[in-house]
C-alpha positions as CSV (number, residue, x, y, z in Angstrom):
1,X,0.6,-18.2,-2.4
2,X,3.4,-19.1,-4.5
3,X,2.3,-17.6,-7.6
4,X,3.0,-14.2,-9.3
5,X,1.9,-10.8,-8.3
6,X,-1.3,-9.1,-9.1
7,X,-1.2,-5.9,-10.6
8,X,-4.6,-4.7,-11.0
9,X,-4.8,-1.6,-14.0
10,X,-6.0,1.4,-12.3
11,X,-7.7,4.3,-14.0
12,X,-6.5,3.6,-17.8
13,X,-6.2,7.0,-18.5
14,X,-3.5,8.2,-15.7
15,X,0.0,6.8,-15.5
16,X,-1.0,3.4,-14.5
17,X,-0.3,1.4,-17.5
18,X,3.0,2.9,-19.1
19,X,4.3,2.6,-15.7
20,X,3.1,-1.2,-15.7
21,X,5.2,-1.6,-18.9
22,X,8.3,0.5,-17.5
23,X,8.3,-2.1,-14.3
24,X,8.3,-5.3,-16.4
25,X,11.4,-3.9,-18.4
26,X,13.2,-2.9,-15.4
27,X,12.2,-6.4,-13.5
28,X,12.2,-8.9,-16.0
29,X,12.1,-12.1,-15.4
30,X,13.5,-11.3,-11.8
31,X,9.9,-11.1,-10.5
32,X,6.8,-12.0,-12.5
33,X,3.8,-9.9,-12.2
34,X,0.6,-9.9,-14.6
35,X,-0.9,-7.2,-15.1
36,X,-4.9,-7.1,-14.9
37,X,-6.6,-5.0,-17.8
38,X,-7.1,-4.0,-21.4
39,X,-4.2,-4.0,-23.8
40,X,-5.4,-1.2,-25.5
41,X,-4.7,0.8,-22.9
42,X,-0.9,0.2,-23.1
43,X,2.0,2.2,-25.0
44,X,1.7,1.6,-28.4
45,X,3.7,-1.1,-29.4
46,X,4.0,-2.7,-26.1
47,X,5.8,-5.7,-25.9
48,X,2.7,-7.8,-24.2
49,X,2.2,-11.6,-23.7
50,X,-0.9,-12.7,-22.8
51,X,-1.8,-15.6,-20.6
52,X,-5.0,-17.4,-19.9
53,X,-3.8,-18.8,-16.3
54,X,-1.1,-17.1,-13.7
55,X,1.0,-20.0,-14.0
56,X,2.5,-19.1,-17.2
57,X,3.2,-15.9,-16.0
58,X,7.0,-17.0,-15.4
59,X,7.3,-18.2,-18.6
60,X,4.8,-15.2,-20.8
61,X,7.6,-12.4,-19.0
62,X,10.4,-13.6,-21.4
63,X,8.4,-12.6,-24.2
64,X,6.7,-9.3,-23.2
65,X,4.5,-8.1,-20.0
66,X,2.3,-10.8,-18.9
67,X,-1.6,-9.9,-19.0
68,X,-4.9,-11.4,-17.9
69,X,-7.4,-9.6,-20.6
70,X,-10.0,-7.5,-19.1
71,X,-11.9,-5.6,-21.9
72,X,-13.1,-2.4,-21.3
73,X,-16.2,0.4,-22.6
74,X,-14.9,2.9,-24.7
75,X,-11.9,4.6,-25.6
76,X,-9.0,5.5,-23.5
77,X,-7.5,9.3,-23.7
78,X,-4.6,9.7,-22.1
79,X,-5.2,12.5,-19.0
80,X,-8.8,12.3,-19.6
81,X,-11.1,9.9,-17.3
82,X,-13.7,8.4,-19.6
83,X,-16.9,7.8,-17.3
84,X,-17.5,4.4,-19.0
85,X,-14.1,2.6,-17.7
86,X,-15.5,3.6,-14.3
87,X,-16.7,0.0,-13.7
88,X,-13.9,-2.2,-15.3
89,X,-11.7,-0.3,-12.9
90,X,-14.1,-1.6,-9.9
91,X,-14.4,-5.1,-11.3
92,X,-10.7,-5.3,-12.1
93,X,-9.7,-4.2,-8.6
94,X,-12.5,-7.2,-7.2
95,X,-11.1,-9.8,-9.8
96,X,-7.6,-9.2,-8.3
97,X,-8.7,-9.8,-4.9
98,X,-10.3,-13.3,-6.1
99,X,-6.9,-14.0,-7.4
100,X,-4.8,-13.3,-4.5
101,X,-7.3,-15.2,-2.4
102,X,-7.7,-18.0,-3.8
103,X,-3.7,-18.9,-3.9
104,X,-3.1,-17.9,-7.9
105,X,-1.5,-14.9,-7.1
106,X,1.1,-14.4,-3.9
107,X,0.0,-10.5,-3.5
108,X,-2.0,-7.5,-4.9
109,X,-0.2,-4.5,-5.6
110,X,-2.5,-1.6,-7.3
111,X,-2.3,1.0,-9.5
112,X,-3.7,4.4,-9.0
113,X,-7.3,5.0,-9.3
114,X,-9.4,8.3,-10.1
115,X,-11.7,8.1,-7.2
116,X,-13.9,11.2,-8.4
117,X,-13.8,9.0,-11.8
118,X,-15.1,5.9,-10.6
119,X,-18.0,8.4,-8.3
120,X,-19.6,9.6,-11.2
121,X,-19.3,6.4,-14.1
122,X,-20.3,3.7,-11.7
123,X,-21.6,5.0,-8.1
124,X,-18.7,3.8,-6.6
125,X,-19.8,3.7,-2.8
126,X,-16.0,4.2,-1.3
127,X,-13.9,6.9,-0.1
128,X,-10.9,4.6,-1.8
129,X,-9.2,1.8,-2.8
130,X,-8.5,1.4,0.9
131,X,-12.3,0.7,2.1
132,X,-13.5,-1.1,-0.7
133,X,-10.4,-3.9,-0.6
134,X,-11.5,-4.0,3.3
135,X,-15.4,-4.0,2.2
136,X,-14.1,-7.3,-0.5
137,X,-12.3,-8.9,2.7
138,X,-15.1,-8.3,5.2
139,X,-12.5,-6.8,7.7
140,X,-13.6,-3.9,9.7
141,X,-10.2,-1.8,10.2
142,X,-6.9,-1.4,8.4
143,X,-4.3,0.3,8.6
144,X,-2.2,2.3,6.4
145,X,1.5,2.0,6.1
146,X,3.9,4.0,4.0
147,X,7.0,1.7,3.5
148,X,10.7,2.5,1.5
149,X,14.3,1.1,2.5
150,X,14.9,4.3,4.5
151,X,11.2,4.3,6.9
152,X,8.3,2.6,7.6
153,X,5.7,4.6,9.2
154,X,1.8,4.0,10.4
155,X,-0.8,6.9,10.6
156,X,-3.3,6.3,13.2
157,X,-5.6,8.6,11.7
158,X,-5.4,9.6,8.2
159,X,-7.2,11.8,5.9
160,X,-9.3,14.5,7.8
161,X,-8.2,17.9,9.1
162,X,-5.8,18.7,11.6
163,X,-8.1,20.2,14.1
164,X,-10.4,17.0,14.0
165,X,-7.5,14.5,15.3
166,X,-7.5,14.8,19.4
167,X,-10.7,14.1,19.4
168,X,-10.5,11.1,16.7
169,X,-7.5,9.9,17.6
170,X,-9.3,7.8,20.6
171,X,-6.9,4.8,22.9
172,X,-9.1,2.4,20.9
173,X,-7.9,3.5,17.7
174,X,-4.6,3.5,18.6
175,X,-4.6,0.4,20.4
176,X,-5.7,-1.4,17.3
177,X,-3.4,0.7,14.9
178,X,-0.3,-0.6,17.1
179,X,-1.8,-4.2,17.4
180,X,-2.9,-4.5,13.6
181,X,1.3,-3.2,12.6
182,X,2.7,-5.2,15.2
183,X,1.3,-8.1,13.9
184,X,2.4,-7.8,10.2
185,X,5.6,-6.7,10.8
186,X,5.9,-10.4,12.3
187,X,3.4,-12.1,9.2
188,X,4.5,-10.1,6.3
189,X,7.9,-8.6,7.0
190,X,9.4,-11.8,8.9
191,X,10.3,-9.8,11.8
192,X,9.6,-11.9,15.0
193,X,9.9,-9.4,17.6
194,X,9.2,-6.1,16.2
195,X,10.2,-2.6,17.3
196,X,7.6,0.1,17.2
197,X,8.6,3.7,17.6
198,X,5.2,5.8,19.1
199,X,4.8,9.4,18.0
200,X,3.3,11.9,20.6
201,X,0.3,14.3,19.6
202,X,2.0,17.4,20.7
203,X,5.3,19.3,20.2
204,X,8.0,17.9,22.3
205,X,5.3,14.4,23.3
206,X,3.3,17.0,25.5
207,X,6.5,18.1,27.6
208,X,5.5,16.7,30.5
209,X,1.4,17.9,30.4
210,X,2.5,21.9,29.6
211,X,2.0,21.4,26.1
212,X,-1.5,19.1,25.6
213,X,-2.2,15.9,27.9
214,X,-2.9,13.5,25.5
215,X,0.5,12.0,26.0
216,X,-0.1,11.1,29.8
217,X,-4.0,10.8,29.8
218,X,-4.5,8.7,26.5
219,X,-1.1,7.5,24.6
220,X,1.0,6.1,27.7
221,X,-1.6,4.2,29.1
222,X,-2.1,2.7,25.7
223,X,1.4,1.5,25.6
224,X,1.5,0.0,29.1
225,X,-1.2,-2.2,28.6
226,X,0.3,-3.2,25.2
227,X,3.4,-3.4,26.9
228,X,2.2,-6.2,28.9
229,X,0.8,-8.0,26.1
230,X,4.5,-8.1,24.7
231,X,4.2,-5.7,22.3
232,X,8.2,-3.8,22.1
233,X,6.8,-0.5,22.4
234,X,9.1,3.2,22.6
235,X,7.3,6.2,23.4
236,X,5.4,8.7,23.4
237,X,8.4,10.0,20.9
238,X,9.0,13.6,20.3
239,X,8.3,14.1,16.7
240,X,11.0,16.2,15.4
241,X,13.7,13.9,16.9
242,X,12.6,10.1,16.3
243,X,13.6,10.3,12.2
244,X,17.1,11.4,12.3
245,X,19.2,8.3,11.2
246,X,20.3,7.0,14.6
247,X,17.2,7.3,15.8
248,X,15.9,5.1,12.8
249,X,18.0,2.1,13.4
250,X,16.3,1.9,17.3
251,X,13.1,0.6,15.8
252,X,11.3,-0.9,12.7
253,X,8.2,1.0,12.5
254,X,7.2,4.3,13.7
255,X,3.1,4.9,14.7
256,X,2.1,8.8,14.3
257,X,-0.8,10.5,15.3
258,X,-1.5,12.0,11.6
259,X,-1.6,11.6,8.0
260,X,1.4,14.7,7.7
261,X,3.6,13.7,10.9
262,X,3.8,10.2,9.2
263,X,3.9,10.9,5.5
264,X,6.4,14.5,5.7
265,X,9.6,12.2,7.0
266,X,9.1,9.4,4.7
267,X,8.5,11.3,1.7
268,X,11.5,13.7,2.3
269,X,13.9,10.6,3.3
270,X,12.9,7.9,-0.1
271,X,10.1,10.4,-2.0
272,X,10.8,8.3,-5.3
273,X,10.6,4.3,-3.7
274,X,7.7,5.2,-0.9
275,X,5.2,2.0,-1.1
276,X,2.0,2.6,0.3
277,X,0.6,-1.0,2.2
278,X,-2.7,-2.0,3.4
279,X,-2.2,-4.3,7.0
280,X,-4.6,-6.0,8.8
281,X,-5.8,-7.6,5.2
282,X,-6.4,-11.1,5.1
283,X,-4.0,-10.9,1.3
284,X,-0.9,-8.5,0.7
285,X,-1.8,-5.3,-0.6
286,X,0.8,-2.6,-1.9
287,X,0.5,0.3,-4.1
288,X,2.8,3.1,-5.7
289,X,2.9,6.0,-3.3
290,X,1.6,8.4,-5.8
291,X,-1.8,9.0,-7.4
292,X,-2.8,9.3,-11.2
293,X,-0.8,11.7,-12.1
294,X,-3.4,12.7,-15.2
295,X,-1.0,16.0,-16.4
296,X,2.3,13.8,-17.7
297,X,-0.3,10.2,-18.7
298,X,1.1,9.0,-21.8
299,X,3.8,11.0,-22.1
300,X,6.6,8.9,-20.6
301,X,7.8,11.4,-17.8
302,X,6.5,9.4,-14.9
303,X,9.0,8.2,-12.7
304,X,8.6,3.9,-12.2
305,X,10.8,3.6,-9.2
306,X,7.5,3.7,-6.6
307,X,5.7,1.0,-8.9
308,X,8.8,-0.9,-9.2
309,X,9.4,-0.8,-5.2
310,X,5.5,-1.5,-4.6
311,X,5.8,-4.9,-6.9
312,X,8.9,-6.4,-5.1
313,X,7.8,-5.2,-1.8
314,X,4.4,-7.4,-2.5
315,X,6.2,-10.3,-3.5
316,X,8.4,-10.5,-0.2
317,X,5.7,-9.8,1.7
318,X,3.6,-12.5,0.1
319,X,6.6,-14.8,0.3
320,X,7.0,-13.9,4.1
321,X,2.8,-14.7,4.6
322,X,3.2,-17.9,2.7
323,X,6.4,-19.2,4.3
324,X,4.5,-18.2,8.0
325,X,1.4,-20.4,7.1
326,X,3.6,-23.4,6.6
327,X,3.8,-23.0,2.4
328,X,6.7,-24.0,0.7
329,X,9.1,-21.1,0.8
330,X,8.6,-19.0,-2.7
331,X,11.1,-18.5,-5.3
């Protein structure tokens, strides 16, 4: 896993693609990435280079943004999802999984898709890009991180309403949300003895059973046992203290209970570098913390700084997976 990043297109007609191009002129040679997809779908005038073979990725970048060609149906429209790209989006996303596991590339990092898009052109069988990289892997559960300089957090349950988490949010879950972090904080961020902050469910962690039991009947059993596996546990935490800056620096990681208790003090701290990172993947995954964004495509206002954080974030971690496995340590 010495090779260059994998940056696999996205939909072609959001932001995907001028923010590839605005990442290899801020990067440079500093950090080779090739991008997966159709040139046509770049600025015009791109400076591009394209390469038959990731190894000549470190050598293409001098000239222009390294590419692996992958031709796609129709024409692109800039804020307008064309049904027939539906499937090169799919088969782009699979190729860069081949990639990364086969050794060429070091790490995936992937640009936004149009999940309605790829529903209705192709039948696309997935809630996201999430479950279908886990479906490629044949790995039953992930786990979502957000990840910038300032936070890293972990939501145990993600993307359903409010009112359906106490009875989602099961010790099971949990357990394997703080198991699955724990251990690629050691693999992929070289941290051998991690820290994990634990959120409680309820205002104040449940005060003391007066404001919900989950804290004493569910979440501190679940951290004793892991306790005694060695896991450096810390909690349950009360919410609205545990992401004040001291409080940052006491741990490397905090778990939350949900999608907004995780993603509200991240995004306020770093909202422009937040990297969004699949663990428990047997390949580094990372993404820009932002979706499409199909109202400013092709008209140069989006911001690179997430895309830029989500490509060097990939190649550490990859660097950190490879130098764990016994590979040579990665330049």
């Amino acid at each position: 896993m010495t090779g260059p990043v994998a940056l696999s297109c996205g939909e072609p007609a959001g932001v995907g693609p001028e923010l590839a191009l605005a990442a290899w002129r801020a990067l440079g040679a500093e950090l080779p990435f090739v991008l997966i997809g159709d040139p046509r779908h770049l600025p015009p005038d791109s400076p591009l280079a394209e390469i038959a073979d990731l190894s000549e990725a470190a050598a293409a970048t001098r000239h222009g943004l390294p590419f692996l060609r992958h031709e796609f149906d129709g024409p692109m429209t800039p804020g307008t999802p064309n049904a027939a790209h539906a499937q090169g989006v799919i088969d782009v996303i699979a190729r860069g999984v081949d990639l990364v596991r086969s050794g060429a590339a070091r790490a995936l990092c992937t640009a936004p898709i149009h999940k309605k898009a790829l529903q209705d052109g192709a039948n696309f069988a997935y809630p996201g890009h999430t479950e279908y990289l886990a479906a490629l892997a044949g790995v039953e559960r992930v786990v979502m991180m957000l990840a910038s300089p300032a936070l890293r957090v972990v939501p145990a349950t993600i993307h359903i309403p409010l009112a359906d988490v106490p009875r989602t949010l099961t010790a099971d879950l949990l357990r394997d949300t703080l198991r699955i972090t724990h251990a690629a904080l050691i693999r992929d961020f070289a941290l051998p003895r991690p820290r994990i902050a634990v959120a409680g469910l309820n205002p104040h962690a449940g005060e003391g059973g007066t404001m919900g039991r989950e804290e004493i009947d569910m979440i501190l059993p679940v951290i004793g046992q892991l306790r005694s596996e060695g896991l450096d546990l810390h909690g349950p935490m009360s919410a609205d203290t545990m992401f004040h800056a001291r409080a940052r620096e006491s741990y490397d990681a905090a778990v939350c209970m949900y999608h907004d208790q995780a993603l509200i003090p991240i995004k306020t701290l770093d909202f422009d570098r937040g990297v969004n990172v699949t663990l428990g993947l047997p390949f580094v995954r990372t993404s820009p913390d932002h979706g499409t964004a199909m109202d400013i495509a092709g008209r140069g206002l989006a911001n690179p700084g997430s895309m830029i954080e989500a490509l060097k974030l990939a190649h550490t971690m990859g660097a950190a997976r490879a130098r764990g496995a016994g590979g040579a340590s990665p330049r």
